[in-house]
C-alpha positions in Angstrom: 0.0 0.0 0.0 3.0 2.3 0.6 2.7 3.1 -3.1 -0.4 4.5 -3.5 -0.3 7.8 -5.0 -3.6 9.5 -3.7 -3.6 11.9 -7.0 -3.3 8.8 -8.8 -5.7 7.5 -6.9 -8.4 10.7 -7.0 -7.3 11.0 -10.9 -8.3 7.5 -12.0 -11.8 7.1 -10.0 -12.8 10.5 -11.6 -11.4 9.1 -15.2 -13.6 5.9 -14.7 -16.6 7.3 -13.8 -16.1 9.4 -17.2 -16.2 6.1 -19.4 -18.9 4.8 -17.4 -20.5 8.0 -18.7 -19.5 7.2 -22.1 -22.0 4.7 -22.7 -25.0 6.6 -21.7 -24.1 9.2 -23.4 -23.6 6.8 -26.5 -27.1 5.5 -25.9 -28.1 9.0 -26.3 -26.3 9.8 -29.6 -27.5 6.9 -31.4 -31.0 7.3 -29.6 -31.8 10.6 -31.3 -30.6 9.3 -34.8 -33.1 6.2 -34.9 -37.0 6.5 -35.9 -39.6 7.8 -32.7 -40.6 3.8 -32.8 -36.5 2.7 -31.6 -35.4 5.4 -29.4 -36.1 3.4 -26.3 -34.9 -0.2 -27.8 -32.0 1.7 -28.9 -30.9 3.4 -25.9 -31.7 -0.3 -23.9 -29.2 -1.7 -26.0 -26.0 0.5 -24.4 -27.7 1.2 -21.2 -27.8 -2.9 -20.2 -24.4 -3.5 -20.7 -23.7 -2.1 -17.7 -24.7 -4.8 -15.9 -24.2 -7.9 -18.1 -20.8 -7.0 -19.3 -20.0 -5.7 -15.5 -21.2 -9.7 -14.4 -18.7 -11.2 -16.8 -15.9 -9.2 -16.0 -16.4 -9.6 -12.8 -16.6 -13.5 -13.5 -13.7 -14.0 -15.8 -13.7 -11.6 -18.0 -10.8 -9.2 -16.3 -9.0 -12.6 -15.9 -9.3 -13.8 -19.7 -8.0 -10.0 -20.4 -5.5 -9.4 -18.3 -4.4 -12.6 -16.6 -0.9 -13.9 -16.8 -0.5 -14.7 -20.5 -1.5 -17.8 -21.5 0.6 -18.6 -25.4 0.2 -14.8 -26.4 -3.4 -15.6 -27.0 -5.5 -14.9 -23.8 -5.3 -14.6 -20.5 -5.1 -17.0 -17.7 -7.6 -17.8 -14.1 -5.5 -16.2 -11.6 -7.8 -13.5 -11.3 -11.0 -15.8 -11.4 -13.9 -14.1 -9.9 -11.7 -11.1 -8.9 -9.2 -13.2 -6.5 -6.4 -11.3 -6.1 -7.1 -8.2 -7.2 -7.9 -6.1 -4.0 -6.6 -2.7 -2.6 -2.8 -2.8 -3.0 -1.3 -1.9 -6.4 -1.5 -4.9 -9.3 0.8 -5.4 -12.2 -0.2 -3.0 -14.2 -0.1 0.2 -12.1 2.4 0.8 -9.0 0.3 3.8 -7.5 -3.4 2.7 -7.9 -5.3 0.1 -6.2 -5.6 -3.0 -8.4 -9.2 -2.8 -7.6 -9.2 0.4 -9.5 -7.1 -0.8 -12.8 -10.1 -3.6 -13.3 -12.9 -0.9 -13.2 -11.3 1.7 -14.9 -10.7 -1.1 -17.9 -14.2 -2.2 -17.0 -15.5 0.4 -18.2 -14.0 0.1 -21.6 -14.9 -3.8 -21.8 -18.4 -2.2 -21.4 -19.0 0.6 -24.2 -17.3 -1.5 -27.3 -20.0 -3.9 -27.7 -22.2 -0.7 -27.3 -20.6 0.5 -30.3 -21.7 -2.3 -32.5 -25.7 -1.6 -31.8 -25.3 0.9 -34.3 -25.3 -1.2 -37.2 -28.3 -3.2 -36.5 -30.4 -0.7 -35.1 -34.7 -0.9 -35.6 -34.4 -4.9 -36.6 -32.4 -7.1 -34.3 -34.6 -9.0 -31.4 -33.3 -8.1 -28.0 -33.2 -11.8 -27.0 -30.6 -12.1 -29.9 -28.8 -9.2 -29.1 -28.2 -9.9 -25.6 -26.8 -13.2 -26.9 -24.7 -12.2 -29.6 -22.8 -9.8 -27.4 -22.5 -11.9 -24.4 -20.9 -14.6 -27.1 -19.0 -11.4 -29.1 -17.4 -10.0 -25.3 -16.0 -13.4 -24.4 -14.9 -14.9 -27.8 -13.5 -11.5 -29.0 -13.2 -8.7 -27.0 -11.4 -10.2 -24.3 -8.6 -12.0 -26.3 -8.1 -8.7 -28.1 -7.2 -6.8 -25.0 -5.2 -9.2 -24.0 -3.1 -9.3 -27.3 -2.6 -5.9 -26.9 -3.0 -4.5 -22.9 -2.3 -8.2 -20.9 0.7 -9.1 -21.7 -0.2 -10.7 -25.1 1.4 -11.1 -28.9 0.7 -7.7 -29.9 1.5 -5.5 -27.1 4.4 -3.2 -26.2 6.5 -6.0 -24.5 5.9 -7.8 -27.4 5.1 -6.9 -31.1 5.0 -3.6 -30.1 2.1 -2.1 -31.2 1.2 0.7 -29.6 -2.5 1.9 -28.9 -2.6 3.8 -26.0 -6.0 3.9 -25.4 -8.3 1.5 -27.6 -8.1 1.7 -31.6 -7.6 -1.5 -32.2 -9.0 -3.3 -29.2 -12.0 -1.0 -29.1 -13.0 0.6 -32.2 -11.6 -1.4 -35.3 -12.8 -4.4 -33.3 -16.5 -3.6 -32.8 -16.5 -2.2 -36.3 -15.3 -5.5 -38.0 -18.2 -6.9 -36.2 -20.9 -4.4 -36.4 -20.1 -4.6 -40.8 -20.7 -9.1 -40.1 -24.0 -7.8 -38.5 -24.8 -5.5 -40.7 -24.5 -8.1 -43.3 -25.8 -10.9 -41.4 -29.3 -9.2 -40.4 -30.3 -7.7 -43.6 -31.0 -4.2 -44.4 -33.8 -2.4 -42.9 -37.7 -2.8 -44.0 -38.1 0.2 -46.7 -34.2 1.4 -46.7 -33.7 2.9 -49.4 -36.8 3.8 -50.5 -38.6 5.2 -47.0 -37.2 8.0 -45.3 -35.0 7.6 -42.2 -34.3 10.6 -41.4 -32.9 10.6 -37.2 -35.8 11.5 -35.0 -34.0 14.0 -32.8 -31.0 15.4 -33.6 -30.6 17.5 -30.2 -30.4 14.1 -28.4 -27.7 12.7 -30.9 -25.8 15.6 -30.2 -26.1 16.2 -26.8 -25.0 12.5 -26.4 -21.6 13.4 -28.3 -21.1 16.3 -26.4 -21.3 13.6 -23.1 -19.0 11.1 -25.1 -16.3 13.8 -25.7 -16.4 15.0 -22.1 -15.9 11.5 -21.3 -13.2 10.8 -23.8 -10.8 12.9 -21.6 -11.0 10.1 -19.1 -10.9 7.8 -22.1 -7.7 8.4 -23.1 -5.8 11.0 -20.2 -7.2 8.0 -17.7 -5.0 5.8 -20.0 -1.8 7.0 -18.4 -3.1 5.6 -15.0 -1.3 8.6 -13.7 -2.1 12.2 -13.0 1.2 13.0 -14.4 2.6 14.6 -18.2 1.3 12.2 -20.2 -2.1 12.5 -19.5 -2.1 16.6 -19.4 -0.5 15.9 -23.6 -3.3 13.2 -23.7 -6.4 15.1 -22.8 -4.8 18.4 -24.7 -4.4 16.3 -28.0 -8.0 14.4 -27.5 -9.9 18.0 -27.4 -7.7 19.2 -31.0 -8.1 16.5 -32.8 -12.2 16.2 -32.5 -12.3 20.2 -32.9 -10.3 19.7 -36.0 -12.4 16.6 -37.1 -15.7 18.5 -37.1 -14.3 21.2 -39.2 -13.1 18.9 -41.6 -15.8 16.9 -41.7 -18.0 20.0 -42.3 -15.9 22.0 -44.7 -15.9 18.4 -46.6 -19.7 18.0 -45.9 -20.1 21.7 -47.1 -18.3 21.3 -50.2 -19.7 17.6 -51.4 -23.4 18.4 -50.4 -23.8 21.8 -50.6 -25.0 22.4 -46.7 -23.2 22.2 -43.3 -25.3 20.2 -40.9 -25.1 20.2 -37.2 -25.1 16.3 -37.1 -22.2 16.5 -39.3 -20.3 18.6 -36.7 -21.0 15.9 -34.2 -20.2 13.1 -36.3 -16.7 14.8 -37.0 -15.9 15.0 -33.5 -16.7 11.3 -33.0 -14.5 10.4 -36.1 -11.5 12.6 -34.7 -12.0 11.2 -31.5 -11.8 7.6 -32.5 -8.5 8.6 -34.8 -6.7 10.1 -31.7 -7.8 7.5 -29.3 -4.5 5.2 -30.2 -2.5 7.6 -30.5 -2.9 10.2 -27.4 -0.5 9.1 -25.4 1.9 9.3 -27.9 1.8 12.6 -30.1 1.7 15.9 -29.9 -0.5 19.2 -30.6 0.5 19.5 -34.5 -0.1 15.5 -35.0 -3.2 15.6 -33.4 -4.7 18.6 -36.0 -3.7 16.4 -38.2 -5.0 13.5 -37.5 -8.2 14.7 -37.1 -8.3 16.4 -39.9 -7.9 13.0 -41.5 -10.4 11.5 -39.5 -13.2 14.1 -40.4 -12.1 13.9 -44.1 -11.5 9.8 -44.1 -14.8 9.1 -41.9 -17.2 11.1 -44.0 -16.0 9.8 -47.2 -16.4 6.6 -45.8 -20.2 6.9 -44.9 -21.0 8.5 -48.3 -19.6 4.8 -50.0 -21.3 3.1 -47.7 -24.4 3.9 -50.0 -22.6 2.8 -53.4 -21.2 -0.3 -51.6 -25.2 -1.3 -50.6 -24.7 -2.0 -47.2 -27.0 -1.0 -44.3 -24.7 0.2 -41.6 -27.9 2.0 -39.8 -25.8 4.7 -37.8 -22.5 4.4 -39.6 -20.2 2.2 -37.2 -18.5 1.1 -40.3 -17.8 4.6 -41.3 -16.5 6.4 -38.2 -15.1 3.5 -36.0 -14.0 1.6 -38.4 -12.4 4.4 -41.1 -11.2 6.1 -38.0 -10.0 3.3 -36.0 -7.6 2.1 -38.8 -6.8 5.5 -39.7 -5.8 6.1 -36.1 -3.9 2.7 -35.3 -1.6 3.4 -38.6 -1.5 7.5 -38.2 0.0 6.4 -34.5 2.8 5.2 -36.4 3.3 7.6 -38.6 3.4 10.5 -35.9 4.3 8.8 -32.5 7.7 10.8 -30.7 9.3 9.9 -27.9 8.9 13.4 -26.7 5.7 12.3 -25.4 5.5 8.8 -24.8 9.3 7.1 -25.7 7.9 6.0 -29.1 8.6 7.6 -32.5 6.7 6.9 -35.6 7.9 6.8 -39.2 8.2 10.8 -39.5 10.6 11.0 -36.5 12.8 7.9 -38.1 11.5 4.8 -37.1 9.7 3.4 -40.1 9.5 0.1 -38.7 6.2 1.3 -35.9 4.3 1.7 -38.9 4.5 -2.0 -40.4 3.7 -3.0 -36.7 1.2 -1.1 -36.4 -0.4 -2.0 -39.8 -0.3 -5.7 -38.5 -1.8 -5.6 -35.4 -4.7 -3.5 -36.9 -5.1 -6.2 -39.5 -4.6 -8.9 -37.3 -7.5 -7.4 -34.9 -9.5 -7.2 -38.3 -9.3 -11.0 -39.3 -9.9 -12.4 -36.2 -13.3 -9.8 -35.5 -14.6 -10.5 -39.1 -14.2 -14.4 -38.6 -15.3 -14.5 -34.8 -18.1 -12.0 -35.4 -19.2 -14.0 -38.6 -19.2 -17.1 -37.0 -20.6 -15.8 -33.8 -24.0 -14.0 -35.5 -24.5 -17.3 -37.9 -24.6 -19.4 -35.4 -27.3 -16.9 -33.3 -29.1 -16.4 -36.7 -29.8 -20.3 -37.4 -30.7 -21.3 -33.5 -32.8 -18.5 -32.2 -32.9 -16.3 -35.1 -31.3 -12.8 -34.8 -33.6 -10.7 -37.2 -37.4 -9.3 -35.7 -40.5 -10.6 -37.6 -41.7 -7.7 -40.3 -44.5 -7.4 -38.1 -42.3 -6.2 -34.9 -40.3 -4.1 -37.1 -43.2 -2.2 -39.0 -44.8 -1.4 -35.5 -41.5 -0.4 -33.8 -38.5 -2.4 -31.4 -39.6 -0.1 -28.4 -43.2 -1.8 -28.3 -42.7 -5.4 -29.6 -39.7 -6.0 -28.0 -40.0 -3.8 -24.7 -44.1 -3.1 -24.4 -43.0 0.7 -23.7 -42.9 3.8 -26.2 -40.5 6.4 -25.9 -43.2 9.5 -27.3 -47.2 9.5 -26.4 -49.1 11.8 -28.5 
């Protein structure tokens, strides 16, 4: 206990409530962009992860994750139902509470899965969802993590990739599974021909004003310190999602003739995604320019989703994915050791770039097989697609007896 560092300590319970608040605050953002008849079915789909997520981490999860390494791949059952993991410091921080380490990545474990509701939004049955992403957090999320934060193949005592605080793990992994369940569950009733336009755009953007406040504990919690590298971390988040909704708008501006507000919000997602790897681990000048990349890369993305055919309902594909991958690799193309005792191909180390293009692909294969497999298998025991009926009349009602809206 004698290494406790109660500004640590003060630091990292106020950065983990923050992600908590992350996924509210995501249920909120993709609740305003669904139809009046999905809001609540929507927002149910974040908001319960809090508890069944919390129950298998709790479980095994934080084990399988952070464990001692078990051949690179996962992680082992020393930390089985939280044994061992109590008030003194763990292996992973000297001057917080292990205790606090397994809710702060807790929290994370939570909101990835909550990205991937996205892409199925208005048609998947809740008894399916709660399925697949049980099945998705075990099989995928946790090796992942481990690869990169638990000691595993990937990681900086390894490989050496570097993702400082989720691009690969979090959002190029729930992409790659929320394009399989796209795929998998079919397109929409009408899309394409009905208009589906979001319901509430004040909600959508209040909720990524809630997920950019929390994305300072995102990513500045990431240094588990209060310390330098978190003051660069949380200065670097804020530039690159101010810079990503510009871009994103001037490019919106220019291709469609009109700036939109969601537009503005959507940017600062994209440019927070991009920056997310790559926080602890750049500077001011990088960031802008990363997130300028993001805003330009993620928009594009989402206008080709509609030539590529796919229906991606709230664009997971197009900002997490686009701006995950752009993040992972722009990490090392700009990392310096000035701030984190990495450098990146433009400070002279070429090499972090190939690593870093291989550990984002490798997280891709394994999500697209896993994810495929995962969602076939749900789709030909208990079916993972609503009857037409339930989807003409709403989610919210056939799948939760409750309406969001009474006239």
């Amino acid at each position: 206990m004698d290494s406790i560092n109660s500004g640590d300590v003060a630091w990292m319970l106020a950065a983990s409530a923050m992600v908590m608040f992350m996924t509210p605050g995501l249920a909120m953002f993709y609740g305003g962009l669904v139809r009046t008849k999905n809001v609540l079915s929507t927002i149910m789909q974040s908001f319960i992860l809090l508890g069944v997520v919390a129950i298998l981490w709790v479980l095994f999860g934080y084990s399988l994750s952070f464990g001692d390494d078990v051949g690179g791949f996962i992680g082992g059952l020393n930390f089985l139902g939280l044994q061992n993991v109590g008030l003194a410091a763990g292996p992973y921080s000297k001057t917080i509470p292990h205790i606090l380490f397994c809710s702060f990545q807790l929290m994370f474990a939570i909101i990835t899965p909550a990205l991937i509701t996205g892409a199925f939004a208005e048609r998947m049955k809740f008894s399916a969802y709660l399925a697949f992403t049980t099945l998705w957090t075990i099989l995928v999320y946790f090796p992942v993590c481990h690869w990169v934060w638990g000691g595993g193949w990937l990681g900086i005592g390894k490989l050496g990739a570097l993702d400082f605080a989720g691009g690969t793990v979090i959002h190029i992994n729930s992409a790659c599974a929320a394009l399989v369940c796209a795929l998998v569950v079919g397109k929409r009733m009408g899309h394409g021909t009905d208009q589906m336009h979001p319901h509430n755009v004040p909600m959508s953007v209040l909720g990524a004003g809630i997920l950019w406040f929390g994305w300072f504990g995102f990513n500045a919690g990431s240094a588990l310190a209060a310390n330098g590298q978190a003051s660069m971390a949380l200065f670097v988040t804020h530039i690159a999602a101010g810079t990503a909704a510009v871009a994103w708008v001037i490019a919106e501006w220019l291709y469609q003739g009109k700036p939109t507000t969601l537009g503005a919000a959507s940017g600062a997602v994209a440019g927070l995604v991009a920056i997310t790897p790559a926080a602890g681990f750049v500077g001011p000048v990088s960031s802008i320019l990363i997130g300028a990349g993001a805003g330009v890369i993620c928009y594009f993305a989402i206008v080709a989703k509609s030539k590529l055919g796919y229906d991606d309902a709230l664009d997971v594909v197009g900002v997490h994915g686009a701006g995950g991958l752009w993040g992972a690799l722009a990490t090392g193309l700009f990392a310096c050791k000035t701030y984190g005792q990495f450098d990146g191909l433009f400070f002279g180390n070429p090499r972090q770039f190939g690593i870093q293009a291989v550990g984002a692909f490798s997280a891709i294969a394994y999500s697209l097989v896993l994810s495929f497999v995962i969602a076939k298998v749900i789709d030909k025991t208990i079916g993972m697609r609503a009857s037409r009926e339930d989807e003409f009349n709403g989610m919210d009602l056939t799948q939760h007896s409750e309406v969001g809206y009474r006239m």
